[in-house]
C-alpha positions in Angstrom: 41.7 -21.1 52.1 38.7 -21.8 53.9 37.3 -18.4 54.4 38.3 -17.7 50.8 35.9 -20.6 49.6 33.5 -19.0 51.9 33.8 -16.2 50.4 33.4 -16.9 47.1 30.6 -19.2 47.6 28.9 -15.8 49.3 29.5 -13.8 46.0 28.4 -16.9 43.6 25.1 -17.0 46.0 24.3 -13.2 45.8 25.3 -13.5 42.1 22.9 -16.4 41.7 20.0 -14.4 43.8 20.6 -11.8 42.0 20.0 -13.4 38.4 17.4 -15.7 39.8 15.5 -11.8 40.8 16.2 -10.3 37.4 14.9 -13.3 35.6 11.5 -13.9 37.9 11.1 -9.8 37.4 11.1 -10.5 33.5 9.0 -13.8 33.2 6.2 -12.1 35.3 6.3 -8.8 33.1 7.4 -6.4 36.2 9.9 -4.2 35.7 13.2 -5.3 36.3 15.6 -4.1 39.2 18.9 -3.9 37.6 21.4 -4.2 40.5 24.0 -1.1 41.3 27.6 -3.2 41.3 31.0 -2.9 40.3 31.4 -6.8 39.7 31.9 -7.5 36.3 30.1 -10.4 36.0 26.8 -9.2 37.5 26.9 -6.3 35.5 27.7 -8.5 32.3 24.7 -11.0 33.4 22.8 -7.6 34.0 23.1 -6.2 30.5 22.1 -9.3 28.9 19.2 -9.5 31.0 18.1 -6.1 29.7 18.9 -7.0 26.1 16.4 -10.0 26.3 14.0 -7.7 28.3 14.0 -5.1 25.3 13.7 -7.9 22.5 11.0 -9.4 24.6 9.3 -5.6 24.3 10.1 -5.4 20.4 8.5 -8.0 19.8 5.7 -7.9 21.8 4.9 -4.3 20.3 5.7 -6.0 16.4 2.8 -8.9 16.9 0.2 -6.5 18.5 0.8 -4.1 15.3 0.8 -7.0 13.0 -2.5 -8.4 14.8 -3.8 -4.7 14.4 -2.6 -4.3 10.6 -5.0 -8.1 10.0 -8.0 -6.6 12.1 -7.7 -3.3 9.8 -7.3 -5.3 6.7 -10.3 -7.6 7.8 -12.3 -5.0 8.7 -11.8 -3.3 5.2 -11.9 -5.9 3.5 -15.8 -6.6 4.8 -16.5 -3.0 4.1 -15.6 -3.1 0.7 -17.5 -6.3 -0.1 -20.4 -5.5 1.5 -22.0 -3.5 -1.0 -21.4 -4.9 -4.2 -22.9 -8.5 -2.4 -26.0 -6.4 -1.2 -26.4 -5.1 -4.2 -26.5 -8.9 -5.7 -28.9 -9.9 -3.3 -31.1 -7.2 -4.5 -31.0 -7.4 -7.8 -31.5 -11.5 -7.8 -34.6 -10.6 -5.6 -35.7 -8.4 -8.2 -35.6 -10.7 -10.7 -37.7 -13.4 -8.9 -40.7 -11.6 -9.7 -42.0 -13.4 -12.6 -44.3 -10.4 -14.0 -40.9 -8.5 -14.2 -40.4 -7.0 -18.0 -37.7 -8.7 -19.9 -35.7 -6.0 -20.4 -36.0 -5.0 -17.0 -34.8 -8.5 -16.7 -31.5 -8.0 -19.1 -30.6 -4.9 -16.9 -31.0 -6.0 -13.9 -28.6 -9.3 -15.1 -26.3 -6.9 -16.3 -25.8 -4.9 -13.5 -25.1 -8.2 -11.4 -22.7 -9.2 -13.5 -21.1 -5.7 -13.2 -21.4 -6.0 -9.6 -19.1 -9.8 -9.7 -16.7 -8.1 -11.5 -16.2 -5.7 -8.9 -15.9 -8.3 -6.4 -13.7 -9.8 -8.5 -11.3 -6.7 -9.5 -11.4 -6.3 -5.8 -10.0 -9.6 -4.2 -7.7 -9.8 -7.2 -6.0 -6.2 -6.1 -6.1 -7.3 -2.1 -4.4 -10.8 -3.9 -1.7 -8.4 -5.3 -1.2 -6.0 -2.4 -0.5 -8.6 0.6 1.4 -10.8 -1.7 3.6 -7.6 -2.5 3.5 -6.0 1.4 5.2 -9.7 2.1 7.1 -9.9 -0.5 5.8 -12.7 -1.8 5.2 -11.2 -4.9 9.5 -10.7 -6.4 9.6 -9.2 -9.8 12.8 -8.3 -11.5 13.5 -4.3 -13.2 14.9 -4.3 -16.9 16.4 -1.8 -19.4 13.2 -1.6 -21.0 12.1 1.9 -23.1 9.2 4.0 -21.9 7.3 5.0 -24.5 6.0 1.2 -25.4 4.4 1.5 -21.6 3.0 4.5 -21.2 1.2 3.8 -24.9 0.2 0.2 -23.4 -0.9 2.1 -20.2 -3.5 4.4 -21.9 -4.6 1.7 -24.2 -5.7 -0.2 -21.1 -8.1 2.9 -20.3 -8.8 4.1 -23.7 -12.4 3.0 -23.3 -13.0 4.6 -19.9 -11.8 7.7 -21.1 -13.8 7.7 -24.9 -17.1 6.9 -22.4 -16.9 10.7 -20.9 -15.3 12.3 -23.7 -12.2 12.6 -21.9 -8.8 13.1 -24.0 -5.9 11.7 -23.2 -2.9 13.9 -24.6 0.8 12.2 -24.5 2.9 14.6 -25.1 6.2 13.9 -27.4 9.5 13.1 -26.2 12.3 11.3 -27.0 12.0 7.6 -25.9 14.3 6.5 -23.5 15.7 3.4 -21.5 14.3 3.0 -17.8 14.4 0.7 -15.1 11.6 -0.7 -14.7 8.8 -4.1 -14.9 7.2 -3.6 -17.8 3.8 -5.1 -16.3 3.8 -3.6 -12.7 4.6 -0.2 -14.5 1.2 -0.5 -16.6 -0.4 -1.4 -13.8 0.8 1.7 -11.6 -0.2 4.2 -14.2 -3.5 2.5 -15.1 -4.0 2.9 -11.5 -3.3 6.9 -11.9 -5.5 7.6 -15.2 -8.4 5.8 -14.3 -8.1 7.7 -11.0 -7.8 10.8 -12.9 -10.7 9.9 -15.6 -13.2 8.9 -12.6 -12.6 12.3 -10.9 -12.2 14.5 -13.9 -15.5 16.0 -15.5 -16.5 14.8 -19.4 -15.1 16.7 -22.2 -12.1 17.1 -20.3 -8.3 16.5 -21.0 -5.5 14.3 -19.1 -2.1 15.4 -20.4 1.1 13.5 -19.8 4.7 14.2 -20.3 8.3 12.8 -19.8 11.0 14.5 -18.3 14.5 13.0 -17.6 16.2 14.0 -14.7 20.1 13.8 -14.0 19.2 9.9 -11.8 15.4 9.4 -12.6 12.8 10.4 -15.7 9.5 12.1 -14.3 6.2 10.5 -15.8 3.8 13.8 -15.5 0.0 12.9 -15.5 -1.8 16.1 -15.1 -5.8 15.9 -15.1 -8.9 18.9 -14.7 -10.9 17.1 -12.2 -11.7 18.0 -9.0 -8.6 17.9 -6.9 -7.8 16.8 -3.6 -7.7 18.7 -0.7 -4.0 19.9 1.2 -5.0 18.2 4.2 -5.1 14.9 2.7 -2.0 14.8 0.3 -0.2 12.6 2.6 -3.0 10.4 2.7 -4.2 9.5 -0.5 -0.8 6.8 -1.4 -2.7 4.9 2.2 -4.5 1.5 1.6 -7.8 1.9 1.4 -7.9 5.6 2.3 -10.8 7.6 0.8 -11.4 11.2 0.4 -14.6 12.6 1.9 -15.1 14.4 -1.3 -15.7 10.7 -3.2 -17.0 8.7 -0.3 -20.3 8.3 -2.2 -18.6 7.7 -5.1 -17.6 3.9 -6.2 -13.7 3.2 -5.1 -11.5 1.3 -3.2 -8.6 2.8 -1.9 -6.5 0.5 -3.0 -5.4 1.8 -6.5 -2.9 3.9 -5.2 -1.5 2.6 -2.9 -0.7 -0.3 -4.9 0.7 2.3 -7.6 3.2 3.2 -4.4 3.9 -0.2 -3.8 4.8 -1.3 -7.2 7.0 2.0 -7.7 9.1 1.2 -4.3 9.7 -2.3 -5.7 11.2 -0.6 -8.4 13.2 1.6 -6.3 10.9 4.3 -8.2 8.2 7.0 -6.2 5.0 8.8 -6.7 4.1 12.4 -5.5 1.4 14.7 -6.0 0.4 18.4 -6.4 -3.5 19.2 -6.2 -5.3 22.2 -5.4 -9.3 21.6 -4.8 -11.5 21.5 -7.6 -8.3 23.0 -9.9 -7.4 19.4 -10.6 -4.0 17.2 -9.4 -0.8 16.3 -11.5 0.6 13.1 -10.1 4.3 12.4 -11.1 6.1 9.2 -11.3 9.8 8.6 -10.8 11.4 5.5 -12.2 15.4 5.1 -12.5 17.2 6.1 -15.6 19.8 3.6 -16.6 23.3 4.1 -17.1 24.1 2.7 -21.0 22.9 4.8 -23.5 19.4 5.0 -25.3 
């Protein structure tokens, strides 16, 4: 009985070392030295040991891509703001010169004032996108018909379109029922035609159609500007990603990827076909309901 205690003790030791080895390995961020035995219970201890060690990794590797993603979004954020605010400081320095004209004056305030509302479009649509990367933002998908919000949508950019003689051409179709939020959906293809009216030439025409599908209806919006690249299809849907064809041109890079966003809360998509200066035809997929229109 004795040298069965002893022995026992012996294997709880070595067991104990063992653990105790593993554990110091994994606190000081060395690799850990898994040990080569047939006893159940060490191996058992060993496994869990690894299983903490590979959480540990997970999410170690999660927060440095989360601290990464804030730098990035910092980072942008400054670059986007910078020139609207330099462009404020500018102008108010202009207009503290007292011999100024006043209609130099009126322009000048007017172009400030264009300039707030930049800033202003600007922090609202970085408001929107981190509240709806977080999921802060939750809004709910109806049976709601189309037609009422693709006629809302061009409504919305009516104005930028009549400014460069550009027509908008809805083609007909038969209205039908779709999943979707009637408000986010404006918003997405606002985001589309005033992409496609800032990049299209004046006297030109955005055309858009409906086609139903067996699961979803496409939402075509086809436009004569000046086309994006192959290279950088897969790019365009990135926040803040900008073309180097329009980096001297005003924009964001948010527009659509927030169009993206608000189409994958609605269990919806967006692709794109474009061919350089031959124009692009975007095409949005939302999800056809199941009860009759």
């Amino acid at each position: 009985m004795i040298i069965i205690s002893i022995i026992t003790i012996k294997k709880s030791q070595n067991t104990c070392d063992e653990l105790s080895l593993m554990l110091n390995q994994l606190l000081e961020g060395k690799e850990v030295s898994y040990p080569d035995t047939k006893d159940t219970r060490v191996s058992k201890i060993s496994y869990q040991v690894k299983k903490v060690k590979d959480m540990i990794e997970i999410e170690v590797e999660q927060s440095k891509s989360e601290k990464e993603a804030i730098k990035s979004l910092i980072s942008n954020m400054s670059h986007q703001l910078k020139t609207p605010l330099s462009n404020i400081t500018i102008y108010c320095e202009l207009l503290e010169n007292m011999n100024l004209p006043t209609s130099k004056k009126v322009e000048f305030l007017q172009k400030m004032k264009n300039q707030t509302f930049k800033i202003d479009w600007l922090l609202e649509s970085l408001f929107k996108m981190t509240k709806l990367e977080d999921g802060v933002i939750r809004f709910e998908t109806e049976e709601l018909m189309i037609k009422d919000t693709i006629v809302q949508s061009i409504s919305t950019v009516f104005n930028k379109a009549e400014s460069k003689n550009i027509k908008i051409n809805l083609e007909t179709f038969s209205d039908i029922k779709l999943f979707h939020n009637k408000k986010w959906t404006i918003e997405a293809i606002v985001n589309v035609l005033e992409n496609a009216i800032k990049y299209s030439p004046s006297d030109s025409i955005i055309t858009i159609s409906v086609e139903k599908m067996e699961l979803y209806t496409k939402i075509i919006i086809k436009d004569e500007g000046i086309g994006i690249d192959s290279k950088e299809l897969n790019n365009i849907f990135k926040r803040f990603y900008r073309s180097k064809n329009v980096e001297n041109q005003n924009g964001t890079g948010i527009g659509l990827y927030l169009t993206r966003l608000i189409l994958e809360k609605e269990n919806g998509n967006i692709i794109v076909e474009s061919k350089l200066g031959r124009g692009s035809c975007f095409s949005i997929f939302l999800q056809n309901c199941k009860s009759l229109n």
